[in-house]
C-alpha positions in Angstrom: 47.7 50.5 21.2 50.2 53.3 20.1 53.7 52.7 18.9 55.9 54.5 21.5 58.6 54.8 18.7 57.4 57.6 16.6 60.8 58.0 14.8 61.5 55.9 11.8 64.3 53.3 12.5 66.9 54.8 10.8 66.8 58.1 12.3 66.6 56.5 15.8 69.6 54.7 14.7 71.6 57.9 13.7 70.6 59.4 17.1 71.1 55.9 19.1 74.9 56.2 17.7 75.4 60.0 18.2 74.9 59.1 22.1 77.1 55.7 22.1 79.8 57.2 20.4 79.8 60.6 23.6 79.5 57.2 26.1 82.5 55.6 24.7 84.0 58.6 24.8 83.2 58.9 28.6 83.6 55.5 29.1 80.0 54.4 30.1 78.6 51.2 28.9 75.3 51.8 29.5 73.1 55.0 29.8 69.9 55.5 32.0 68.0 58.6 30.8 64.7 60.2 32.2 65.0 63.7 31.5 61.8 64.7 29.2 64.5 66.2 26.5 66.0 63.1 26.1 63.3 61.1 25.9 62.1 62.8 23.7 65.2 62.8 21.6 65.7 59.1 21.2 61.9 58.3 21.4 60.0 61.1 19.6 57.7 61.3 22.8 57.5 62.1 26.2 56.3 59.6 28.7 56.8 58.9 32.4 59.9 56.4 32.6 63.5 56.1 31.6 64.7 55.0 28.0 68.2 52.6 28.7 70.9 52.6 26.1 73.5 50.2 26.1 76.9 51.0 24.5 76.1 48.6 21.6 73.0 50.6 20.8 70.2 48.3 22.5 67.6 50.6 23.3 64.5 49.5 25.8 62.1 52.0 27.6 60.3 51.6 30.9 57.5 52.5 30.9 55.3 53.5 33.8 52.9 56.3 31.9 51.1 56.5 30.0 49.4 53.0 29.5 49.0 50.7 26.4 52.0 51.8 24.8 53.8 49.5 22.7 56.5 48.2 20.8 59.4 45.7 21.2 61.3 47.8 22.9 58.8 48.6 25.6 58.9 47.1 29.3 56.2 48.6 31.9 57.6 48.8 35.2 55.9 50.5 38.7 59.2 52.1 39.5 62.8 52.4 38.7 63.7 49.8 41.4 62.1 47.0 38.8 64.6 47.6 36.5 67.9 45.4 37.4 64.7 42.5 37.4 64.4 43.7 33.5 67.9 43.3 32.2 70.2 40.6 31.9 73.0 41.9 34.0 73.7 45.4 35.6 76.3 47.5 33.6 79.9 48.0 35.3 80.2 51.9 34.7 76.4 53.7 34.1 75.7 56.9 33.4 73.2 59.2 34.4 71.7 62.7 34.1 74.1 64.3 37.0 73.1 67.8 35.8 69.4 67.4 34.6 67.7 65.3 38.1 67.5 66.4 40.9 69.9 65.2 43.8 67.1 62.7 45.3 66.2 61.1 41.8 70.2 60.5 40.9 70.6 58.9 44.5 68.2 56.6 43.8 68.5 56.1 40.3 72.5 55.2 41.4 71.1 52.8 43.2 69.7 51.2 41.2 72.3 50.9 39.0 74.6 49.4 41.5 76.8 52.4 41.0 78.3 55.3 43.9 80.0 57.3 40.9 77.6 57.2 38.1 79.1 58.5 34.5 77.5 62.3 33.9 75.4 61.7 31.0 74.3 65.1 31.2 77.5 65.9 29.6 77.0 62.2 27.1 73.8 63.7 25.8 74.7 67.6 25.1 77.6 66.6 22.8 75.1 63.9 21.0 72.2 66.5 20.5 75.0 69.3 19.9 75.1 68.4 15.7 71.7 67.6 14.0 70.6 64.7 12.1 68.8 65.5 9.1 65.2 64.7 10.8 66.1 67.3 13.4 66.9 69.6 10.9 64.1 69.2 8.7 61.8 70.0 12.5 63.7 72.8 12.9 63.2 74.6 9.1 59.4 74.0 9.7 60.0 75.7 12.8 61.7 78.6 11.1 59.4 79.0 8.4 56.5 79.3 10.6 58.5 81.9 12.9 58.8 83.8 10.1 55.4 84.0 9.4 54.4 85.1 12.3 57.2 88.1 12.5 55.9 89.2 9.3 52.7 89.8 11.0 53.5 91.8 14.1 53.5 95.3 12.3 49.9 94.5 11.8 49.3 93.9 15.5 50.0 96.8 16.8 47.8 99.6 18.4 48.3 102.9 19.8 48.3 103.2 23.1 49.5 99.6 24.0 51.6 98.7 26.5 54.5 96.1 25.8 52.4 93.6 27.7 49.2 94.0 25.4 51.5 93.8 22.7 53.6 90.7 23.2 50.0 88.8 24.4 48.6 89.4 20.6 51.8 87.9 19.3 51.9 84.7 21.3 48.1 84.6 20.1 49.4 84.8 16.7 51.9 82.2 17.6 49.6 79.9 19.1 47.0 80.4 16.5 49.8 79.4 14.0 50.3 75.8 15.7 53.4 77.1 18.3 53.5 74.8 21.3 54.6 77.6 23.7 56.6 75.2 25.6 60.4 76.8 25.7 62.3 74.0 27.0 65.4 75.5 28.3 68.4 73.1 30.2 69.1 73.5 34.0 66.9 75.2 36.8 68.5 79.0 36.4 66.5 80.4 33.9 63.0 80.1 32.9 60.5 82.4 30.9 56.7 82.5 29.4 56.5 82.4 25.4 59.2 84.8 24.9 60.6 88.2 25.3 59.3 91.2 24.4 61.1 94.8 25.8 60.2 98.5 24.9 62.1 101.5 25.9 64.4 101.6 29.0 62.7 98.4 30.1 65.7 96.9 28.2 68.3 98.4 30.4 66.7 96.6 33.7 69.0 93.9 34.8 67.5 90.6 35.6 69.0 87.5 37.6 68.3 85.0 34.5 71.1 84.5 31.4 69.4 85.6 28.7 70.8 88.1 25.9 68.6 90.8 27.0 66.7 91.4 30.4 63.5 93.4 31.5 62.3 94.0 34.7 59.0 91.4 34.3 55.4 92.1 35.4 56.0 90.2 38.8 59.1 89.8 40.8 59.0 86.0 40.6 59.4 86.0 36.8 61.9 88.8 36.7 62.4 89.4 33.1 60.7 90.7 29.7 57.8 92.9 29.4 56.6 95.2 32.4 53.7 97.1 31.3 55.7 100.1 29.7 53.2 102.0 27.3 54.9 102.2 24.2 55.7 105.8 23.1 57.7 107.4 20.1 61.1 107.6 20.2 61.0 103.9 21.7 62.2 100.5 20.0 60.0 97.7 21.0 62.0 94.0 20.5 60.9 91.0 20.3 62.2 87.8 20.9 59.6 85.4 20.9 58.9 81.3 20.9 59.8 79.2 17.8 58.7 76.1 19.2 56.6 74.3 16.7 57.4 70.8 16.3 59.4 70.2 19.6 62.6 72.1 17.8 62.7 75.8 18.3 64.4 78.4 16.1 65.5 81.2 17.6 64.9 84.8 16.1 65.1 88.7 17.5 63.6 91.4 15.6 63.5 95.1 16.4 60.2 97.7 15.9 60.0 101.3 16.6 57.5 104.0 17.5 58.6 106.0 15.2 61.9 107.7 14.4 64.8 106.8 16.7 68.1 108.1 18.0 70.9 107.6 15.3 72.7 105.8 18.1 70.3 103.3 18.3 70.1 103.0 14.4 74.0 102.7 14.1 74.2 99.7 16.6 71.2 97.9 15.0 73.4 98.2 11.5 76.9 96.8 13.9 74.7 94.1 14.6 74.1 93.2 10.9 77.5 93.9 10.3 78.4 91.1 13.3 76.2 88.5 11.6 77.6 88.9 8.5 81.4 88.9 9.6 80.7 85.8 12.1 78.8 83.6 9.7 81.3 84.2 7.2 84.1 82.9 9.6 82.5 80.6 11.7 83.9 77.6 9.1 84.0 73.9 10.7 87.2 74.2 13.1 86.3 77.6 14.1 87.0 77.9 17.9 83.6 79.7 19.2 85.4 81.9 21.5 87.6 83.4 18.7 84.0 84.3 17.0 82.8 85.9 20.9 86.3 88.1 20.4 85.6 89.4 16.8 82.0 90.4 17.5 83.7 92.5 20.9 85.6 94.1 18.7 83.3 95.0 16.0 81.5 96.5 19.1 84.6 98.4 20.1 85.9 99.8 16.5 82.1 101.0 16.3 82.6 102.9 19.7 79.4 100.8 20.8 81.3 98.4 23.8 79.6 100.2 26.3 76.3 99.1 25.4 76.8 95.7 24.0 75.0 92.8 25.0 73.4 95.1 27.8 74.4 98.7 29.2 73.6 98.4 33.0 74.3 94.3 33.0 76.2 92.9 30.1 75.3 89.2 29.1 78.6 87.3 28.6 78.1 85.4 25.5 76.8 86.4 22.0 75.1 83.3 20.3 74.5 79.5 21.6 73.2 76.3 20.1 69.5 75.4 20.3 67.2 72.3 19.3 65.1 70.4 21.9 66.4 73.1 24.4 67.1 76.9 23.9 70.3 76.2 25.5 72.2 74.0 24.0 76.3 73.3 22.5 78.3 75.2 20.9 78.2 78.2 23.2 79.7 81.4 21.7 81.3 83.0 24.4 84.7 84.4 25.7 86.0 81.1 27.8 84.1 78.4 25.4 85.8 75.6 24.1 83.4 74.5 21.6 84.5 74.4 18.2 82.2 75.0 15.1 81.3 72.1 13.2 78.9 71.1 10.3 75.5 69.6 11.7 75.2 72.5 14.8 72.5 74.8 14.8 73.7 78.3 16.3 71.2 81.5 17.6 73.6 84.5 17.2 72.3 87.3 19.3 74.8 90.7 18.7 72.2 93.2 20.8 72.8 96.6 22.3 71.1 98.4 24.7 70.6 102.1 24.0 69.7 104.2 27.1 66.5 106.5 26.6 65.4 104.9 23.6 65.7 100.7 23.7 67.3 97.3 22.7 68.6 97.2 19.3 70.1 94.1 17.3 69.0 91.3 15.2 68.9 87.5 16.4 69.1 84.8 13.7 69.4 81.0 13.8 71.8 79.4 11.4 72.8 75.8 10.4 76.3 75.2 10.5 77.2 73.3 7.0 80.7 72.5 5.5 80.4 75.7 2.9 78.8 78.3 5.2 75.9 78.8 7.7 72.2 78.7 6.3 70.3 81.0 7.8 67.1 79.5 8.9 64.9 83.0 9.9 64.6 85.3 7.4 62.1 87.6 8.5 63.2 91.3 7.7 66.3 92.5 9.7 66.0 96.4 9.3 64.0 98.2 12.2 60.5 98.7 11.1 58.5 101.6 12.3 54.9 100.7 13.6 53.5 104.4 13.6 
């Protein structure tokens, strides 16, 4: 039989107390989690079933797939109404994942908790996962390191006369070849996308419905975003933005190719971009309020004369960087009304990108760790636009 637990105890135990110290802070003494993120957080797995967390730290998972797992905290159970059977009492104030179930699987999952006003433990697990432990962080350098690889390749993948389409399918081969999962785990039901994003030309200035950084029209309207079968011609930048899933932690990294020479426009945004990176990471210090760093990188924008076509031209997205792990999506969020503070242990994708009509997206993306002398940049690919004919 296989040990459910794939984490080594003590690293469960530094996650187990990042959660019980957000319950207490909620005031939940027990927490029911099903959501595949979070399973996967305290377990190291995915199964079918629901790990529960007391406020003391007593972990047990129910388990209904797959079979012939085991371990002492395992219990196998046909469905979530065996549970209250399982444990010695019912806790008085449960919480569970309001923002991650759907509305039928909370009712029920309430109800089985005894509870009509179940603790949000959506909210419980986003602060836990917001700052790493070091087993997450050494998942999410691997992750970096073989991101980078594979955007040191691209140049090398190109051909003339491909469309954007072609091109992004030989870099998720590359990806994939390379070990990525192509899973992109992103939180809530509003957004969704395949492997990445790739955008050439004025398919960049195409709003789409989903908050993302950058847009793109799609190759179908019911995945409305990224490439859309432009044929990449000079005078065109060509981003990418693809998946850095490779051990269940992503990294998150945008770099920026060209068909030759470009508009100086273009080329003096890409360079604001640097400059915002470098200007952010050097004052995003722990106690940093992540709106003030959304306001400096606006005004970097503006004393560059380059507002008009920051974060988007047509549609502008409203935030410039955002935490990431598990999820693509996760805390701090770097954005005008946030009210996330930097601190030491987060792991931030900072995302300055223009939109230049008539010739393309611009901008660098880099993911940083947040430490108590700086931010460590964990994607180091080349930042300058490189020219593929």
């Amino acid at each position: 039989m296989d040990k459910l637990l794939l984490l080594d105890k003590e690293e469960q135990q530094r996650r187990v107390a990042r959660v019980t110290a957000g319950m207490n802070t909620l005031g939940a003494d027990a927490i029911l989690l099903a959501d595949n993120a979070s399973l996967y957080y305290l377990t190291g797995r995915v199964f079918l079933g629901y790990v529960y967390l007391t406020a003391a730290g007593d972990v047990t998972c129910f388990v209904m797939r797959p079979v012939e797992l085991d371990g002492p905290e395992v219990v196998y159970i046909h469905k979530p109404e065996d549970i209250p059977s399982k444990l010695e009492a019912l806790p008085s104030a449960p919480a569970l994942e309001l923002d991650a179930l759907s509305y039928n699987t909370v009712v029920r999952l309430a109800k089985v908790m005894n509870t009509t006003a179940p603790v949000n433990g959506s909210a419980i697990m986003r602060m836990a996962r917001a700052i790493k432990t070091e087993g997450e962080l050494k998942l999410i350098r691997q992750s970096g390191l073989k991101q980078e690889y594979v955007y040191r390749q691209i140049p090398s993948l190109y051909r003339e006369g491909m469309t954007d389409i072609e091109f992004q399918i030989e870099i998720e081969r590359l990806s994939r070849l390379e070990g990525c999962l192509g899973q992109f785990r992103i939180s809530g039901s509003s957004m969704e996308l395949f492997m990445g994003n790739i955008i050439a030309g004025d398919n960049a200035d195409a709003p789409s419905p989903y908050d993302f950084a950058m847009g793109g029209a799609g190759m179908d309207p019911s995945l409305p975003v990224g490439a859309d079968g432009t044929l990449m011609k000079p005078g065109m930048t060509v981003m990418v933005d693809v998946n850095g899933n490779f051990t269940g932690y992503m990294t998150d990294m945008t770099r920026v190719f060209s068909l030759g020479k470009i508009s100086p426009l273009a080329v003096k945004a890409h360079e604001c971009s640097r400059r915002i990176h470098r200007e952010l990471a050097a004052m995003g210090t722990p106690g940093t309020e992540a709106r003030a760093l959304y306001d400096r990188a606006l005004e970097i924008a503006r004393e560059e004369e380059l507002e008009r076509y920051f974060m988007g031209h047509r549609q502008h997205a409203k935030f410039v960087g955002h935490g990431l792990g598990i999820e693509i999506n996760e805390l701090p969020v770097i954005a005008p009304r946030s009210r996330d503070i930097i601190t030491p242990g987060q792991v931030i994708a900072l995302e300055p990108k223009f939109v230049i009509p008539g010739t393309g997206a611009v901008g660098v993306e880099n993911t940083y760790h947040v430490t108590g002398n700086g931010w460590e940049c964990l994607t180091n690919a080349p930042e300058e636009i490189i020219e593929l004919i």
